[in-house]
N, C-alpha and C positions, 0 to 999 in steps of 0.2 A: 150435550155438554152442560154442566152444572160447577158453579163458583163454589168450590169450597173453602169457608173460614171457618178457621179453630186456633185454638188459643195451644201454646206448647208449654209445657213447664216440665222441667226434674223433680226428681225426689230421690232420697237416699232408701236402700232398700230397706236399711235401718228403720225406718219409718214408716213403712206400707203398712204395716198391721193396724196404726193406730188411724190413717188413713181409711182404710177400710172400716173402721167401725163410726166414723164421722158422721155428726149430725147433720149434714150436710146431706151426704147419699143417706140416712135414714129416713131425713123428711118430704126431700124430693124425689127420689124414685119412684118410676111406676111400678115395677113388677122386678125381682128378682136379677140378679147378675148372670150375664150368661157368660164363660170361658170357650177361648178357642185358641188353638194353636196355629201359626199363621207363619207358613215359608214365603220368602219373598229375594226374588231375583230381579238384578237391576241390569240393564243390558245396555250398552252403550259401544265406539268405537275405540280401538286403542286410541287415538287422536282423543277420545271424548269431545265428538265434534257436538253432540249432543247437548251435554252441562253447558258449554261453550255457547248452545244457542237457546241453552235456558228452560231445556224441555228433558225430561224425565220419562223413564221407558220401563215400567215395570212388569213382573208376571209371577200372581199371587197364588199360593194356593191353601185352600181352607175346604177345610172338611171332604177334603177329596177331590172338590171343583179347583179350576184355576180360571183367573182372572187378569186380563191386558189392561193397565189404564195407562196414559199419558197424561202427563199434567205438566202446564208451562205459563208464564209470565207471572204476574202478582208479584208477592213479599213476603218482609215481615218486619212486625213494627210493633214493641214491648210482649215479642212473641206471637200475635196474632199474626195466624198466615194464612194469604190468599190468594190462590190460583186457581186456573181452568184445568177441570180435571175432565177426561171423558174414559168410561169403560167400556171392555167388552168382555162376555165368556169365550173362552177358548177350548180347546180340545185335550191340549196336553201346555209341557210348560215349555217349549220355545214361541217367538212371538210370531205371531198369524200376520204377515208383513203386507198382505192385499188390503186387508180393512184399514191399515195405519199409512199406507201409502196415500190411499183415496180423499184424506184428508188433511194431509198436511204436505206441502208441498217441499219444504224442508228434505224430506226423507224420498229421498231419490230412491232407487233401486239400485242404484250404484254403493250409496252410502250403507243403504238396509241391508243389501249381500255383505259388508261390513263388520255388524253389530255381533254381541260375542258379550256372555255374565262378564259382566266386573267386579260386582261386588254379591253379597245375600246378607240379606235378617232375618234371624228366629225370634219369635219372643213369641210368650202367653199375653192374651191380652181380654181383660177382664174389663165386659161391657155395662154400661149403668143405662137409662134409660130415665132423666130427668125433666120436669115440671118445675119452673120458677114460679114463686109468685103473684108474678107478673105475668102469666101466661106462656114464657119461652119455653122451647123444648130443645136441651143439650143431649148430645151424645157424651156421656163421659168416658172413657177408656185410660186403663190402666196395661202397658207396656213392660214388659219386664224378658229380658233376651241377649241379643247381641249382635254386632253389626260386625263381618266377616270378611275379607279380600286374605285370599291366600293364609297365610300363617300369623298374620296383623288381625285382632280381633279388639271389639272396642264395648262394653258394656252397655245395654240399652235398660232407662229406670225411667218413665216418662210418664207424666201424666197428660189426656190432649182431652178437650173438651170442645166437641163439634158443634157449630150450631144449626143447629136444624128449622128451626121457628124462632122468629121473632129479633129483637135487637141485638148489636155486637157486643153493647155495652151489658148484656148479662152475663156473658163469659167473665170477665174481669168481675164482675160483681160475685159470684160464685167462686172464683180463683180465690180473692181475697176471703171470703168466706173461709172458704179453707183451712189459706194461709195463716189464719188468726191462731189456728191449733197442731198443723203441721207444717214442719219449713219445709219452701217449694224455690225453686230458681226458673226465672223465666227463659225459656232457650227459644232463641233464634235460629237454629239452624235444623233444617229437617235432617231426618233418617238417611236422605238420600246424601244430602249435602255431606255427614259425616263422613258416609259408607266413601266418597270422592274422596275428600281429607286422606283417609285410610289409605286409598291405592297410592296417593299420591307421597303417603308420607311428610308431607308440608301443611303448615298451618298456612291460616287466612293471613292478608298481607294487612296493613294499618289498615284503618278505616279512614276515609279524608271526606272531608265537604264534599256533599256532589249538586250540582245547578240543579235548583228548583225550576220548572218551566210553569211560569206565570203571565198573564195577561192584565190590560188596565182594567179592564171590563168585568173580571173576575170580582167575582163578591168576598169581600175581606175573611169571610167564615172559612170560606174554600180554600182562601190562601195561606189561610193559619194554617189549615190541618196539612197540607202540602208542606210547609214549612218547617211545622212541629214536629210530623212523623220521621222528615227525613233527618233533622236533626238525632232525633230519639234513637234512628238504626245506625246511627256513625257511634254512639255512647256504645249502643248494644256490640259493635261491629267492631268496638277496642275492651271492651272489658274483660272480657274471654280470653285474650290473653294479654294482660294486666301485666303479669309479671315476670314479661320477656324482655321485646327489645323494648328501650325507653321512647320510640316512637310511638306505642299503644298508649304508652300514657300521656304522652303528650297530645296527641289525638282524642283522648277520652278528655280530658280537659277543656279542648275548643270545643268537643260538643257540650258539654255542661256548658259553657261561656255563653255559646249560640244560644242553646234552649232559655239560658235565662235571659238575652236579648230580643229571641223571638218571643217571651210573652210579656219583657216590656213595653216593644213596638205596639203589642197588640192588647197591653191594659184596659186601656178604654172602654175597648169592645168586651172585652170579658173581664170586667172586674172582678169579680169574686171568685171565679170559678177553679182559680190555680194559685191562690193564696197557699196555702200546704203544702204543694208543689214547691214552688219560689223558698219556699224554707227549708225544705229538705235538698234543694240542687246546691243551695249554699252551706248546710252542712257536706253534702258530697264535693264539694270542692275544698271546702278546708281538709277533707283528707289525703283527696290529691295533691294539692300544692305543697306543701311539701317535700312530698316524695319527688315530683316535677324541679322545685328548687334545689335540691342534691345531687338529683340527675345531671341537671346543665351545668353544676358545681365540678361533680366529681368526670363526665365526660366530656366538656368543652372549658372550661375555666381554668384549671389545674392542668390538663395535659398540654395546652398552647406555651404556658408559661415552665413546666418542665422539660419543654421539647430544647428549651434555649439552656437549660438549668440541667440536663442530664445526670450530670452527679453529684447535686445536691441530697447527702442522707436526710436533712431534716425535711427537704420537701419531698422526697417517697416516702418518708413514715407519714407526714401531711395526708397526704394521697390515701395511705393505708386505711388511718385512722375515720377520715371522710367515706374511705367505701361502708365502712361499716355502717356510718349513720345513716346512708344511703340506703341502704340494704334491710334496716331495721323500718324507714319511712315507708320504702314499699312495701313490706310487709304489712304494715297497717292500713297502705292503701289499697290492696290484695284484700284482705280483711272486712274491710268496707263493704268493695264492692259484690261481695261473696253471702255477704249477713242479710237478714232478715229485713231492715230497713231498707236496703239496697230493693231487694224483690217488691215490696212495699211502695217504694215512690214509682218503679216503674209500671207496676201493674193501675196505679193511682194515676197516674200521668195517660192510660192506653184506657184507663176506663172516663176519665173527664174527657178526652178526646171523640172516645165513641157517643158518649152522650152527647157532646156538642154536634157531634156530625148527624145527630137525630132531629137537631131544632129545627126551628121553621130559619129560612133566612135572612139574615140579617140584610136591611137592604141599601149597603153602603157598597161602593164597588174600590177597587183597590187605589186606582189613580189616587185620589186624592187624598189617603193617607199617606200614599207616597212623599210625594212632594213636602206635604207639612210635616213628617217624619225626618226626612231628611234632609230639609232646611234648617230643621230646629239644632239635628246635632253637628251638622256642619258649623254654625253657630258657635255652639258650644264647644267647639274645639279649636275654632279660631279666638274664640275668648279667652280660654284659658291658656292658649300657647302664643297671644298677641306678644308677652314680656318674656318669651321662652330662653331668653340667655340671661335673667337673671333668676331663674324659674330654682327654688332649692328642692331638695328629694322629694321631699311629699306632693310640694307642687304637679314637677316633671311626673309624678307616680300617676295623679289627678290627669294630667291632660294624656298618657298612655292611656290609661281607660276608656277617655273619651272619643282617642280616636279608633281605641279597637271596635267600643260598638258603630261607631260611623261604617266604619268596614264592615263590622258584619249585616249590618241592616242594608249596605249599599248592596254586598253581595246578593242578597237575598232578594232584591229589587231588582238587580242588576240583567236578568232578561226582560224587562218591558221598556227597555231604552236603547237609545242607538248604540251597537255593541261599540265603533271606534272611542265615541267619547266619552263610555264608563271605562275601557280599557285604560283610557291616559289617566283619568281622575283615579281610578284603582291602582294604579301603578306607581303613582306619588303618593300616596294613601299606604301603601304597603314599607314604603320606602320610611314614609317617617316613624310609622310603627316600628322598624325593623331597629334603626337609631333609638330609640327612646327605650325598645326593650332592652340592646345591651349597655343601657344607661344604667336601668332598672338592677340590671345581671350585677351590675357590679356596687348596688346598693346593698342587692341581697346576699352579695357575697362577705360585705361587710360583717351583716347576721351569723353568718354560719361558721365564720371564723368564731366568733364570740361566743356558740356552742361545742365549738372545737377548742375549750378553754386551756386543757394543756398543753397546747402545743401555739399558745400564744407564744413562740419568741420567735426565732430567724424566719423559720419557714413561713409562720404568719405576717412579719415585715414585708419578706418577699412579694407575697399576694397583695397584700395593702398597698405598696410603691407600684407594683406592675397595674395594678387594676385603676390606683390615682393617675398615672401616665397616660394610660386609653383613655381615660377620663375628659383627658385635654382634646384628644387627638377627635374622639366620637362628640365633644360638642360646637366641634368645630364642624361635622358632619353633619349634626344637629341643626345648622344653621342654613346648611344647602339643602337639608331635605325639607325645611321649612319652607325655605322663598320657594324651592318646585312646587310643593304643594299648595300655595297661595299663587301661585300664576297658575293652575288650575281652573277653568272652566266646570260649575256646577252640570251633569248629565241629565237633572230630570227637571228642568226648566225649559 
């Protein structure tokens, strides 16, 4: 069995020529490119009970040999992916089901009488043979094919850089390399994962938070990169599809929000290391927000208030006029996340992470950042919401912030304590967030009436009395989701 990590990027095929004459593979290659052509069948249950338990059944065949590997658990995180892969040669190309039995116990004989192609890839794939340096030895491979289930076929243009010797963080030092002179797109999703997509017809679903499993005793380095990576694959895990439903975007936003929480949290400790970072998360957020504030405009703000107003013409032209600017936001925010600067912070973000996971360790253990972390912002959120019923826009805007990062940092803490009493203090925690944001909603709805200029007259009254009216109603909500959350019990005392 052998851990394989490699870094996954795109490229347009527009672009492979200039690719291939890169000073990159002229100065670090050892010896000549070699080509080969490489059929590859993916075998799974109609069930795909298989994807389902996270393990991959493949049978390759190259130059006349074929090849069984399985590979299962790992990731992937600003494209670097890592899983247990193991091989064997085979005879011909259905899968030799004794050898794969003996090993994993998953694969019943019930299940394996089962399995059945689901899917295949062709592609040429043009091998490099690289020296950093630094010493590291990359596999680079160029991909160019397609990925195929029945009459569904899906283009493959990949660049993947295996590492063979030495640190992770030379793959991204090399990517970037590159990327200086050809645009590359970092992908997250393997060959195989596609090849599922395909049969299945259906994209990925939102990407959401998912619990960090942490300890007190854990060294604060360890906990970062648990933290950061997972934050990184919910960005990566909504940006893909950007410009569907408006839950990707609004998922892509909590992980920008997160990431730049979690390397507040963790300043201190890394001072310098993610300065660049922290400034590029916040230009990608002003391009989402946005498209985010139009989103909740033109799908929740306007339809609650037309639902009552049905044959209002000036408020369906409203309506009309709002989709547009909606629709031109996300395009810009599609845009973004699609450009050069976008590949850029993240491969910047996956290579300071590799490098830090190289240091010696820092020798502060988690507990006790805890605690003074989320004392302080506890603190700071009772402070600023101590006068919260005379609290005006900017204020009430001021103490939303402060209590989203409380929340997100509690989250992220939130298994190294007794789960009932982060559950209640999270639950009043969520509660006043939830009040303050459509406090917020209907400040910024103010805004966007006022870039909706010509259609300031009825239909704009309308919005402005209806949203003044909630106004009364949510800060009167304002007031009980306060006092719950001040008869709250701190969790990590």
């Amino acid at each position: 069995m052998a851990i394989e990590i490699e870094l996954k990027l795109t490229i347009d095929p527009a672009h492979v020529a200039r690719f291939r004459h890169h000073s990159v593979l002229a100065s670090m290659a050892l010896s000549k490119p070699r080509r080969h052509k490489l059929h590859n069948v993916y075998f799974d249950t109609s069930d795909q009970d298989l994807q389902r338990a996270g393990m991959t059944l493949r049978l390759r065949r190259m130059n006349g040999n074929w090849i069984q590997t399985v590979k299962s658990g790992g990731g992937a995180e600003a494209g670097l992916h890592q899983r247990n892969e193991w091989e064997w040669p085979v005879c011909g190309g259905e899968p030799e089901l004794a050898s794969i039995a003996s090993d994993f116990k998953l694969l019943t004989p019930k299940l394996l009488a089962r399995l059945r192609p689901l899917f295949v890839t062709d592609y040429w794939r043009t091998i490099w043979q690289l020296r950093t340096a630094q010493g590291a030895e990359i596999e680079l491979v160029l991909d160019q094919g397609d990925v195929h289930a029945g009459d569904a076929r899906q283009p493959i243009s990949e660049i993947e850089l295996e590492l063979k010797t030495g640190e992770a963080a030379s793959l991204f030092e090399v990517a970037l390399a590159i990327q200086e002179h050809v645009p590359l797109w970092v992908e997250d999703k393997s060959k195989a994962q596609r090849g599922y997509m395909l049969c299945s017809g259906k994209t990925s679903l939102p990407c959401k938070a998912q619990h960090v499993p942490l300890t007190p005793e854990m060294p604060v380095a360890e906990a970062f990169q648990h933290i950061a990576r997972e934050c990184l694959s919910q960005l990566q895990g909504n940006v893909v599809e950007l410009g569907q439903d408006p839950e990707y975007l609004h998922q892509a936003r909590v992980a920008v929000r997160r990431l730049r929480s979690v390397l507040g949290v963790f300043e201190a400790v890394f001072p310098e290391a993610y300065v660049s970072v922290v400034e590029e998360l916040r230009w990608l957020m002003g391009c989402l927000g946005p498209a985010r504030d139009w989103d909740v405009f033109v799908t929740q703000t306007l339809p609650h208030i037309a639902e009552q107003l049905s044959d209002n013409r000036a408020l369906a032209q409203l309506q009309a006029d709002a989709a547009k600017f909606r629709d031109t936001c996300r395009q810009a925010a599609l845009e973004a996340v699609l450009s050069q600067r976008y590949t850029r912070l993240v491969l910047t973000l996956g290579l300071q992470l590799a490098r830090q996971a190289e240091l010696p360790g820092i020798p502060i253990v988690l507990g006790g950042l805890t605690t003074q972390t989320l004392s302080w912002q506890h603190k700071c959120v009772r402070r600023k919401g101590r006068l919260h019923a005379a609290l005006n826009t900017a204020e009430r805007h001021a103490l939303r912030i402060a209590a989203k990062k409380l929340r997100y940092t509690a989250e992220f803490f939130s298994g190294i304590y007794p789960p009932k009493r982060v559950r209640l203090y999270l639950e009043a925690l969520a509660a006043l967030q939830d009040v303050l944001g459509i406090l917020n909603d209907a400040s910024v709805t103010q805004r966007l009436l006022a870039d909706l200029s010509a259609q300031r007259g009825q239909a704009a009254g309308i919005v402005i009395g209806w949203t003044a009216c909630s106004n009364g109603v949510n800060l009167q909500k304002l007031r009980y989701a306060w006092r719950n959350f001040m008869r709250q019990k701190v969790f990590w005392k």
